[in-house]
PDB file of N, CA, C and O in Angstrom:
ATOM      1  N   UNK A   1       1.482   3.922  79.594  1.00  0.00           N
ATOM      2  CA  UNK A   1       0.956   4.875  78.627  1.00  0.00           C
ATOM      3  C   UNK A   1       0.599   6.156  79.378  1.00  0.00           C
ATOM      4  O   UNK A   1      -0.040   6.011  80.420  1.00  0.00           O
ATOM      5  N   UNK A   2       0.989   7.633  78.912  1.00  0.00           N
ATOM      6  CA  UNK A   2       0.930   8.355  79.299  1.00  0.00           C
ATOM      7  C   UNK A   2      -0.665   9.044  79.053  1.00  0.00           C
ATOM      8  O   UNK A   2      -1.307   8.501  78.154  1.00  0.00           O
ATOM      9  N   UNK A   3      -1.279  10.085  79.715  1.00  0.00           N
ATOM     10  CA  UNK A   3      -2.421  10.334  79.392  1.00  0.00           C
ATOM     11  C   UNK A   3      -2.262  10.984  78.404  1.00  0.00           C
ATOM     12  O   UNK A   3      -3.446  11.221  78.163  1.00  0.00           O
ATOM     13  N   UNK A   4      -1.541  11.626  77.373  1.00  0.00           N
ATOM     14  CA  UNK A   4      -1.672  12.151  76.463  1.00  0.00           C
ATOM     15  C   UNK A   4      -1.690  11.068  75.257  1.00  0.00           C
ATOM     16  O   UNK A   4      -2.253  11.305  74.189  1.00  0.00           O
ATOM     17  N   UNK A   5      -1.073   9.956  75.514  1.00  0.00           N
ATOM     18  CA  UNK A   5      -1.486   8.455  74.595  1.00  0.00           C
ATOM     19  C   UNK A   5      -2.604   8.196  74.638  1.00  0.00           C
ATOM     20  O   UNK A   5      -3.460   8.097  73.759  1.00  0.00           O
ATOM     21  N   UNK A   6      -2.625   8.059  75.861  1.00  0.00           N
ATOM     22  CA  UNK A   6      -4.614   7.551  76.237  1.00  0.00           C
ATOM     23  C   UNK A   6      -5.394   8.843  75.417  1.00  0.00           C
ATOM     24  O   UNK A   6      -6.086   8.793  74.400  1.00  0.00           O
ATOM     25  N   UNK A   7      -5.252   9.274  75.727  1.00  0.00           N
ATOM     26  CA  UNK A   7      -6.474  10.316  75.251  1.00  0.00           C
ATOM     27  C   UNK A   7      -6.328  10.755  73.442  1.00  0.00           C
ATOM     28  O   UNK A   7      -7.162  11.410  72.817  1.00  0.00           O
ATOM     29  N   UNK A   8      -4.808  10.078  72.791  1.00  0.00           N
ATOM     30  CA  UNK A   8      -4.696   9.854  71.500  1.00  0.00           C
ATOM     31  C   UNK A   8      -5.611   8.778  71.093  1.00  0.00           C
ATOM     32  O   UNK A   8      -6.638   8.803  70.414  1.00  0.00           O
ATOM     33  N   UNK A   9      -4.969   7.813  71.690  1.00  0.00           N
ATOM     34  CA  UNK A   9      -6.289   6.733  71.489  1.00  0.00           C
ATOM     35  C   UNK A   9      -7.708   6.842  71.577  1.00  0.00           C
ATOM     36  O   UNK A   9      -8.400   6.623  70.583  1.00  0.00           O
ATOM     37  N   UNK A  10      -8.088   7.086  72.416  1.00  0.00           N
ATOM     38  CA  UNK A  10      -9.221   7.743  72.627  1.00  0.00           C
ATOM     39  C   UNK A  10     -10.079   8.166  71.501  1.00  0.00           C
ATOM     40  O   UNK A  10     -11.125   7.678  71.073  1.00  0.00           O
ATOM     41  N   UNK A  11      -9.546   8.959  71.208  1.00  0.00           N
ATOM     42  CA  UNK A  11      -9.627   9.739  70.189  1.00  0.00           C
ATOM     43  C   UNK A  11      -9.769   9.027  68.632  1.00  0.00           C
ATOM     44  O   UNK A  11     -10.590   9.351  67.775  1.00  0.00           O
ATOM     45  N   UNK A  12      -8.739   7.979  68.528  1.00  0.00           N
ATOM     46  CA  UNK A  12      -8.283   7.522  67.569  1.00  0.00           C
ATOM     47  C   UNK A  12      -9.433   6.599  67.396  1.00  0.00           C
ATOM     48  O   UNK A  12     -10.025   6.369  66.341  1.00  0.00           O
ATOM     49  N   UNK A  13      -9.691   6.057  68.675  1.00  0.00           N
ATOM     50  CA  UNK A  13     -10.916   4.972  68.431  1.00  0.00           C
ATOM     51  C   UNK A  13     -12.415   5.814  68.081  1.00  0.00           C
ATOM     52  O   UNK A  13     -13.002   5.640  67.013  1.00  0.00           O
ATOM     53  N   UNK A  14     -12.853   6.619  69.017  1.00  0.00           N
ATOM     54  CA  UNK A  14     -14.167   7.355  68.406  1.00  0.00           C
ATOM     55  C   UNK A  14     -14.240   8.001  67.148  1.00  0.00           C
ATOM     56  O   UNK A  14     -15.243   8.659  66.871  1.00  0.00           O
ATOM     57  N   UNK A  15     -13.113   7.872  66.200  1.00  0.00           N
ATOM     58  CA  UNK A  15     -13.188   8.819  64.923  1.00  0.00           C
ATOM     59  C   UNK A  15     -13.133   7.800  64.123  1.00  0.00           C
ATOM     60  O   UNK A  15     -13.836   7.925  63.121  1.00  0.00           O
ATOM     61  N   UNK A  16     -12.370   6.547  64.240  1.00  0.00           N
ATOM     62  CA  UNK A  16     -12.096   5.513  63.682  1.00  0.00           C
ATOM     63  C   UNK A  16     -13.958   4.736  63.750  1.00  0.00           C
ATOM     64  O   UNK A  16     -14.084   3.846  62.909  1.00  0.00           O
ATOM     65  N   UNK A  17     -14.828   4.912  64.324  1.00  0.00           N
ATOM     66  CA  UNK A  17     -15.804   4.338  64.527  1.00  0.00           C
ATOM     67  C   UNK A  17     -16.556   5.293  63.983  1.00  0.00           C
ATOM     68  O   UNK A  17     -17.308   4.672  63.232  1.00  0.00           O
ATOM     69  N   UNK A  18     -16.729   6.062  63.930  1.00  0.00           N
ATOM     70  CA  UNK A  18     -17.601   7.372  63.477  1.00  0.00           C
ATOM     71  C   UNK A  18     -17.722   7.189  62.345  1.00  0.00           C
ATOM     72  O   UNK A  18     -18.769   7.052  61.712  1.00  0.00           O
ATOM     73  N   UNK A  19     -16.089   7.157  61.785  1.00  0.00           N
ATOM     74  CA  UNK A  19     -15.822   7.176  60.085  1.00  0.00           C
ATOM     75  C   UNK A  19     -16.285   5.955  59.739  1.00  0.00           C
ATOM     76  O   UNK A  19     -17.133   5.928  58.847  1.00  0.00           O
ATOM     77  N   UNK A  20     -15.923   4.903  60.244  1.00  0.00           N
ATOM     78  CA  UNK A  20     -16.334   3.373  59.803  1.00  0.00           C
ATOM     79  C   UNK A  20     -17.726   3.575  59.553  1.00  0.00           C
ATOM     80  O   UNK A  20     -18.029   3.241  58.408  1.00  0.00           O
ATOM     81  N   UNK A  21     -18.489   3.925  60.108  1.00  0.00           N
ATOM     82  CA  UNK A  21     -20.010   3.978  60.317  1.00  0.00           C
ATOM     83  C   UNK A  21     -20.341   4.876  59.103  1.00  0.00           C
ATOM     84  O   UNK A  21     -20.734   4.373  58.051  1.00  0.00           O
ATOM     85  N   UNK A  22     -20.213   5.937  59.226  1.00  0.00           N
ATOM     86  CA  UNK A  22     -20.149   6.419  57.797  1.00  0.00           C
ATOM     87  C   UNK A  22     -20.168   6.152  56.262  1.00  0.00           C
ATOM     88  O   UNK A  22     -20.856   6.480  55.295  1.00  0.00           O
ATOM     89  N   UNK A  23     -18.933   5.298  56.555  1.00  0.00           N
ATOM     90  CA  UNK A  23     -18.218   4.872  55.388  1.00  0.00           C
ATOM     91  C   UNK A  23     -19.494   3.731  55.028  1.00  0.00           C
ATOM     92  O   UNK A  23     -19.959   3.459  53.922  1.00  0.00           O
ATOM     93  N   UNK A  24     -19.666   3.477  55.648  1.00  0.00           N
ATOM     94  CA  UNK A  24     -19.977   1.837  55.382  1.00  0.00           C
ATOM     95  C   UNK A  24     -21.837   1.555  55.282  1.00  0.00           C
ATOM     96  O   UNK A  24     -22.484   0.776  54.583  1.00  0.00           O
ATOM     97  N   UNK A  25     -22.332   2.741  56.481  1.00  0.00           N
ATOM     98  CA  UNK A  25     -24.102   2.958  56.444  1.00  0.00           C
ATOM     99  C   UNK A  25     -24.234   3.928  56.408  1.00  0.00           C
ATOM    100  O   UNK A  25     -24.900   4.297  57.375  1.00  0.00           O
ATOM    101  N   UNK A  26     -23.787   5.189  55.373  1.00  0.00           N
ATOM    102  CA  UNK A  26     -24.303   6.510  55.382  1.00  0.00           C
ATOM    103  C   UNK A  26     -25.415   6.900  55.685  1.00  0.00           C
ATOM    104  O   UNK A  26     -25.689   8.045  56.043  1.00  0.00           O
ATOM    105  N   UNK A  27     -26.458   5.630  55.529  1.00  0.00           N
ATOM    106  CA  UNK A  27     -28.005   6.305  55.950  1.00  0.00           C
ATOM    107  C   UNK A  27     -27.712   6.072  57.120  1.00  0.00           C
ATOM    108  O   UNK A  27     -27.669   7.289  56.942  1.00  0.00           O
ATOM    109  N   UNK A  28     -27.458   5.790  58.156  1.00  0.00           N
ATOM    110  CA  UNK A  28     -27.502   5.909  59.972  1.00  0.00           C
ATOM    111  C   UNK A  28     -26.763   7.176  59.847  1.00  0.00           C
ATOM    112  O   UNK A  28     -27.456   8.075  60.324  1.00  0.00           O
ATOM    113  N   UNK A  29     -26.002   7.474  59.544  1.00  0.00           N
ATOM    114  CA  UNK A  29     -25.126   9.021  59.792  1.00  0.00           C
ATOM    115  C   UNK A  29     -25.803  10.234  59.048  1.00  0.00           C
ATOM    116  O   UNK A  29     -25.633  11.420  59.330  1.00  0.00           O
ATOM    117  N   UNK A  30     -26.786   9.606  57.818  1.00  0.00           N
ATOM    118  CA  UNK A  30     -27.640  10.703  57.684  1.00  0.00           C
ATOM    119  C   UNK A  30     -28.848  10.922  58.365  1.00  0.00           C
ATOM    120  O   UNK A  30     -29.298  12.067  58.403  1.00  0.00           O
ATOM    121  N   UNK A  31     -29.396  10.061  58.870  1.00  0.00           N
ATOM    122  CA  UNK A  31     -30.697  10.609  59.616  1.00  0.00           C
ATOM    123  C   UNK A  31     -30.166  10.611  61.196  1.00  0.00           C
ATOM    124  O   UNK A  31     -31.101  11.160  61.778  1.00  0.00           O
ATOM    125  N   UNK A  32     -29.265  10.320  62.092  1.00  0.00           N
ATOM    126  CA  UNK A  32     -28.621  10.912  62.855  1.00  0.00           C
ATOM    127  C   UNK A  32     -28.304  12.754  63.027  1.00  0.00           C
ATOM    128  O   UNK A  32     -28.491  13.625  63.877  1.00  0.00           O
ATOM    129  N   UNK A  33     -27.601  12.613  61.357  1.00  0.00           N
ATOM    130  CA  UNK A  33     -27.185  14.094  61.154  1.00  0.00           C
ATOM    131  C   UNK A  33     -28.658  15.214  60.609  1.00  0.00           C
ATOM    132  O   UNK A  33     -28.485  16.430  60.522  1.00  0.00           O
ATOM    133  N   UNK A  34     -29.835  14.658  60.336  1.00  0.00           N
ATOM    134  CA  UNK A  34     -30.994  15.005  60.076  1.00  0.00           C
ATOM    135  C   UNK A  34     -30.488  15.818  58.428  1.00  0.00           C
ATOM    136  O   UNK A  34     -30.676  16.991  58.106  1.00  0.00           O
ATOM    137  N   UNK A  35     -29.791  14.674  57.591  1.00  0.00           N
ATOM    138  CA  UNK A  35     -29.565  15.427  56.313  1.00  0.00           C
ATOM    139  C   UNK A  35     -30.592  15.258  55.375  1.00  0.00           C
ATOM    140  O   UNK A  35     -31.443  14.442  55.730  1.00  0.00           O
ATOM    141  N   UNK A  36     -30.746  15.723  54.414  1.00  0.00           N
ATOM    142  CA  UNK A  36     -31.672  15.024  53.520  1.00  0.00           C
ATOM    143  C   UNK A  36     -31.534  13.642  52.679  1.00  0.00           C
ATOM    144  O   UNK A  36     -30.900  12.788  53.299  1.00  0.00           O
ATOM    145  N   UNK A  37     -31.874  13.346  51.729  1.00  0.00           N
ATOM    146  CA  UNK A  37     -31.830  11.667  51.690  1.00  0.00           C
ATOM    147  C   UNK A  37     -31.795  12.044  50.017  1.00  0.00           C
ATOM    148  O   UNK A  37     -32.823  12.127  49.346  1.00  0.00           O
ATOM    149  N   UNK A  38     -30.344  12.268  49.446  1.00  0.00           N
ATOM    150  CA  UNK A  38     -30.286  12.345  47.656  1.00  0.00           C
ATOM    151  C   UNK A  38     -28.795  11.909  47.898  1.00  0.00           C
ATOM    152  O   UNK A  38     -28.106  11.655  48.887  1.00  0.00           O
ATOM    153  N   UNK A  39     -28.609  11.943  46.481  1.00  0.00           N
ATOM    154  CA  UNK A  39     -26.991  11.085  46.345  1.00  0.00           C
ATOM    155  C   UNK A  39     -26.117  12.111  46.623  1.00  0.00           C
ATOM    156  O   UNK A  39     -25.116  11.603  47.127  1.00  0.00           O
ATOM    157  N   UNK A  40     -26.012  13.220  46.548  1.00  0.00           N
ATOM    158  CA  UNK A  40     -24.726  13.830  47.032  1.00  0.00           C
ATOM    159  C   UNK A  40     -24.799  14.114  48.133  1.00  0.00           C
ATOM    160  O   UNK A  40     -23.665  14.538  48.356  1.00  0.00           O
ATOM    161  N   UNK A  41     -25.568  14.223  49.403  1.00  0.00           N
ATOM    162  CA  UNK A  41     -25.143  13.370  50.673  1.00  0.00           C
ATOM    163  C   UNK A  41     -24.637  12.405  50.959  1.00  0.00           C
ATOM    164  O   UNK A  41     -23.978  12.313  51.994  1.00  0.00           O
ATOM    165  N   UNK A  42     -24.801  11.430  50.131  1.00  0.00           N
ATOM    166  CA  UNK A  42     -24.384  10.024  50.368  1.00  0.00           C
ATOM    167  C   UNK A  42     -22.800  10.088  49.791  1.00  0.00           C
ATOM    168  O   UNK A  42     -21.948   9.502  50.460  1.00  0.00           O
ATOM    169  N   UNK A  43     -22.419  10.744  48.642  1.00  0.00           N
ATOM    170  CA  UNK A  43     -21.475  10.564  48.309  1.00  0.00           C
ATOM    171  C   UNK A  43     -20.623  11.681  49.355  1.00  0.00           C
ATOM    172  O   UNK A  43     -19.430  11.398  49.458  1.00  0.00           O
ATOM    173  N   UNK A  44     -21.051  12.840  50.098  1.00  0.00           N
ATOM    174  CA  UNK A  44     -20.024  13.322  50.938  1.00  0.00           C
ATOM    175  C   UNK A  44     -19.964  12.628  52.630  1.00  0.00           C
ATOM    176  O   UNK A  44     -19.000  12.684  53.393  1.00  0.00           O
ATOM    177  N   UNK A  45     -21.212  12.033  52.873  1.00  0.00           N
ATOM    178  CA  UNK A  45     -21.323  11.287  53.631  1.00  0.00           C
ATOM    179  C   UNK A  45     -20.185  10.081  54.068  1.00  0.00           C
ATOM    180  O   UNK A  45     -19.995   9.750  55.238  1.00  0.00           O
ATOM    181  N   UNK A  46     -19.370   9.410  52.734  1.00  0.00           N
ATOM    182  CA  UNK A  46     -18.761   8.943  52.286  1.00  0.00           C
ATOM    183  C   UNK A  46     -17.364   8.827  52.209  1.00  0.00           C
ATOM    184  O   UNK A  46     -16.663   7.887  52.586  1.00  0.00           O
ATOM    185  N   UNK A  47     -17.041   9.866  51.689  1.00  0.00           N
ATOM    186  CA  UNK A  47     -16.189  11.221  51.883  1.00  0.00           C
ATOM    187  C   UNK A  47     -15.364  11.403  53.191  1.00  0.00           C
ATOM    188  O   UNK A  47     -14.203  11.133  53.500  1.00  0.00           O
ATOM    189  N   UNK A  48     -16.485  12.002  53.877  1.00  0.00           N
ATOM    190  CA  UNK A  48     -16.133  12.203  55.246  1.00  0.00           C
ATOM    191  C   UNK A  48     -15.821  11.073  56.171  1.00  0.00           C
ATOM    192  O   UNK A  48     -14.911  11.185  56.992  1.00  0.00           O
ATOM    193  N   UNK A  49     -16.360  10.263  56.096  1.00  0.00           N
ATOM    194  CA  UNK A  49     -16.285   8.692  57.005  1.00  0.00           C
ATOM    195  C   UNK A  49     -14.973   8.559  56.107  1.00  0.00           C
ATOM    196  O   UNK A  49     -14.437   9.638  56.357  1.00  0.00           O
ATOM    197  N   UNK A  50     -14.247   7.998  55.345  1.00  0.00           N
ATOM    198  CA  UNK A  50     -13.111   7.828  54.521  1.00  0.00           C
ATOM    199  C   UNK A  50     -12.036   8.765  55.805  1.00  0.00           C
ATOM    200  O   UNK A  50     -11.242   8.179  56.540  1.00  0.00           O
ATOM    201  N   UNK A  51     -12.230  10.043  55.814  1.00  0.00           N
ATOM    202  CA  UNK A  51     -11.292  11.047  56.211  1.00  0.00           C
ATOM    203  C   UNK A  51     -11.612  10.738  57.810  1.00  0.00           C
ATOM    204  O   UNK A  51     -10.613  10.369  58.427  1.00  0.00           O
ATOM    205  N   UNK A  52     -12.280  10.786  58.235  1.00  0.00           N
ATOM    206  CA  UNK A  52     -12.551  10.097  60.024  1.00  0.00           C
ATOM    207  C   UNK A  52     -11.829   8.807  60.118  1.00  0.00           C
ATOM    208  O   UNK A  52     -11.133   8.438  61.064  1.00  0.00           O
ATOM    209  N   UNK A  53     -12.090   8.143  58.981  1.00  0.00           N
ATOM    210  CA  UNK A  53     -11.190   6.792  59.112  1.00  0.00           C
ATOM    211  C   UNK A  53      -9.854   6.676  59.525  1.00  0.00           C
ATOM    212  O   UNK A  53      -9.367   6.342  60.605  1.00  0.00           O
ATOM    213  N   UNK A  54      -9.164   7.149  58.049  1.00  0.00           N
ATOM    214  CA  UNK A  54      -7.811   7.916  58.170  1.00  0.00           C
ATOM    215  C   UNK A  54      -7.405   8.595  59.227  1.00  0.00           C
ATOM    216  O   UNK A  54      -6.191   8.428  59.340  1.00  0.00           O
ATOM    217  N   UNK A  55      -7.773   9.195  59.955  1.00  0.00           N
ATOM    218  CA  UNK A  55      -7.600  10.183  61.020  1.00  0.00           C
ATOM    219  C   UNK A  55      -7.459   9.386  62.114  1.00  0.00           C
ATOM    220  O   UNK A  55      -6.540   9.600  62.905  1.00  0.00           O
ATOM    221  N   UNK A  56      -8.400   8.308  62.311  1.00  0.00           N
ATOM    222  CA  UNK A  56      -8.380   6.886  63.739  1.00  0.00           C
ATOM    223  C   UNK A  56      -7.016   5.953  63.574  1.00  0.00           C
ATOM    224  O   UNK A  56      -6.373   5.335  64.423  1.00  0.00           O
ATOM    225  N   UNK A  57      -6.778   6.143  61.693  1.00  0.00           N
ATOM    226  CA  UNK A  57      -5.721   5.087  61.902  1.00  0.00           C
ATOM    227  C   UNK A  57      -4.444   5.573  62.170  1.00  0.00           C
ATOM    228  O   UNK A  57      -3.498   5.037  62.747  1.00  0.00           O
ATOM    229  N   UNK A  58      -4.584   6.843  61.580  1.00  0.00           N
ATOM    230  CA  UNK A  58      -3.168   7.564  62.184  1.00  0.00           C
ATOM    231  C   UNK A  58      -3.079   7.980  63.229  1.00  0.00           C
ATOM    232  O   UNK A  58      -1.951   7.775  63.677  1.00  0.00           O
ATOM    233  N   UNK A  59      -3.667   8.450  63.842  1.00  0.00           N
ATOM    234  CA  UNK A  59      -3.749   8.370  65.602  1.00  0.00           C
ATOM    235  C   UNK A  59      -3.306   7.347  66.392  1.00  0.00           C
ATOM    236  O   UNK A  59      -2.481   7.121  67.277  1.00  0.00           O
ATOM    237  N   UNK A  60      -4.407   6.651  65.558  1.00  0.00           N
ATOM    238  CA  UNK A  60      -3.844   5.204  66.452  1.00  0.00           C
ATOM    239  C   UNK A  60      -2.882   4.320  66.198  1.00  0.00           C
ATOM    240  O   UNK A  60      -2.743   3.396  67.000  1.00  0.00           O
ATOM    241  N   UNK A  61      -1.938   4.411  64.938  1.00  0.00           N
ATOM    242  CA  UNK A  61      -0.788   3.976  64.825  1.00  0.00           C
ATOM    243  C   UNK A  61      -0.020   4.700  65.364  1.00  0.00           C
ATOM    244  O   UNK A  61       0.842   4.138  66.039  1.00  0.00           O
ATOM    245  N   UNK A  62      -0.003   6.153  65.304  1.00  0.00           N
ATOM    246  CA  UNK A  62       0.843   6.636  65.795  1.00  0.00           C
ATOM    247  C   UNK A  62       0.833   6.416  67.715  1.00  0.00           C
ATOM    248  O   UNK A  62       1.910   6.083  68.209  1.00  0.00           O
ATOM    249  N   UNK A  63       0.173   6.523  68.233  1.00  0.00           N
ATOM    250  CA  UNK A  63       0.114   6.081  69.579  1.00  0.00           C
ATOM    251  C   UNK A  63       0.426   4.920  70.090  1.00  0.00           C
ATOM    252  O   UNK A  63       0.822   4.808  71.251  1.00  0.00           O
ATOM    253  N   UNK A  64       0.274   3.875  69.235  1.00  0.00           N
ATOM    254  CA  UNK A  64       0.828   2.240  69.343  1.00  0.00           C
ATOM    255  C   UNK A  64       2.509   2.477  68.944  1.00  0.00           C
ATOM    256  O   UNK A  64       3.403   1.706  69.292  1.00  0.00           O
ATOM    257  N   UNK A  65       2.655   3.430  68.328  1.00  0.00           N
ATOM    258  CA  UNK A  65       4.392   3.358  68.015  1.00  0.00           C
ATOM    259  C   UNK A  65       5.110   4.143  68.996  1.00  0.00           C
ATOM    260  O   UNK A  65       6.101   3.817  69.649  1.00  0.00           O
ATOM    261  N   UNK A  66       4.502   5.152  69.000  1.00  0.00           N
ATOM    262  CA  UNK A  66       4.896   5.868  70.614  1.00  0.00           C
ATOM    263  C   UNK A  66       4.841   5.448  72.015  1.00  0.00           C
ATOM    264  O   UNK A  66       5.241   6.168  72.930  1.00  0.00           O
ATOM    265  N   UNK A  67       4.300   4.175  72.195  1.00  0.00           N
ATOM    266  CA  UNK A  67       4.027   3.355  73.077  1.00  0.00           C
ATOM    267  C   UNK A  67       5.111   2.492  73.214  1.00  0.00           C
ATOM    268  O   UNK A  67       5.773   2.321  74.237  1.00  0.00           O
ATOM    269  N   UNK A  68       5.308   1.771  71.759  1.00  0.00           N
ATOM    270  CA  UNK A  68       6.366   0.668  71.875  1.00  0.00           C
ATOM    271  C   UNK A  68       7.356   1.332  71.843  1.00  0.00           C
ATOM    272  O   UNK A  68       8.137   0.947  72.713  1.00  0.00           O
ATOM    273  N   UNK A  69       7.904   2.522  71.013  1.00  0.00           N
ATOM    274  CA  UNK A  69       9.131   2.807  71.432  1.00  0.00           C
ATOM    275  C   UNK A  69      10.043   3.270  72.446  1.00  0.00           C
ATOM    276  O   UNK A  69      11.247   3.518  72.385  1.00  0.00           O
ATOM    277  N   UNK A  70       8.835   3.362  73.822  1.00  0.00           N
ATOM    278  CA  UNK A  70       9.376   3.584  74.946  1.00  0.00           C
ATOM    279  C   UNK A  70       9.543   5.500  75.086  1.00  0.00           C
ATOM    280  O   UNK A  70      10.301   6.012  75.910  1.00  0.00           O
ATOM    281  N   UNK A  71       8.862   6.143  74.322  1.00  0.00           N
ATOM    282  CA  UNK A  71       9.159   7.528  74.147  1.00  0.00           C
ATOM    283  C   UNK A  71       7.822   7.881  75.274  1.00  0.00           C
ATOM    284  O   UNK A  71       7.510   9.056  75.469  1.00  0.00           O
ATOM    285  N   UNK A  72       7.237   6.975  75.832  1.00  0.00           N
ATOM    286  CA  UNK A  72       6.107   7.703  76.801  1.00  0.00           C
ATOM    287  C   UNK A  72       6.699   7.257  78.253  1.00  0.00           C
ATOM    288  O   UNK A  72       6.129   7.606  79.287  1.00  0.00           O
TER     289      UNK A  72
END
């Protein structure tokens, strides 16, 4: 794996965890983020972890396919 894989991954994993966390305990990502505590934080809170998600898995599929196909 080339370092530009590695550092896809990388990548793919801390956003993929960020978003998970998000997604899943918006209150740790809101008083982390020092937001206030009403529902439309929670629902962009939400939101955003969803789109961090997405972002880890395509990274990181895409880096697992670029891996196996021998293109690194």
């Amino acid at each position: 794996m080339t370092r530009q894989l590695a550092l896809m991954a990388g990548v793919a994993a801390l956003a993929g965890t960020a978003g998970l966390t998000a997604l899943v305990r918006p209150s740790l990502a809101r008083r982390a983020l020092r937001l206030p505590d009403a529902e439309p934080t929670v629902y962009g809170l939400r939101i955003g972890g969803m789109m961090l998600l997405a972002l880890g898995l395509f990274l990181g599929g895409f880096a697992a396919v670029a891996t196996l196909a021998g293109t690194a």
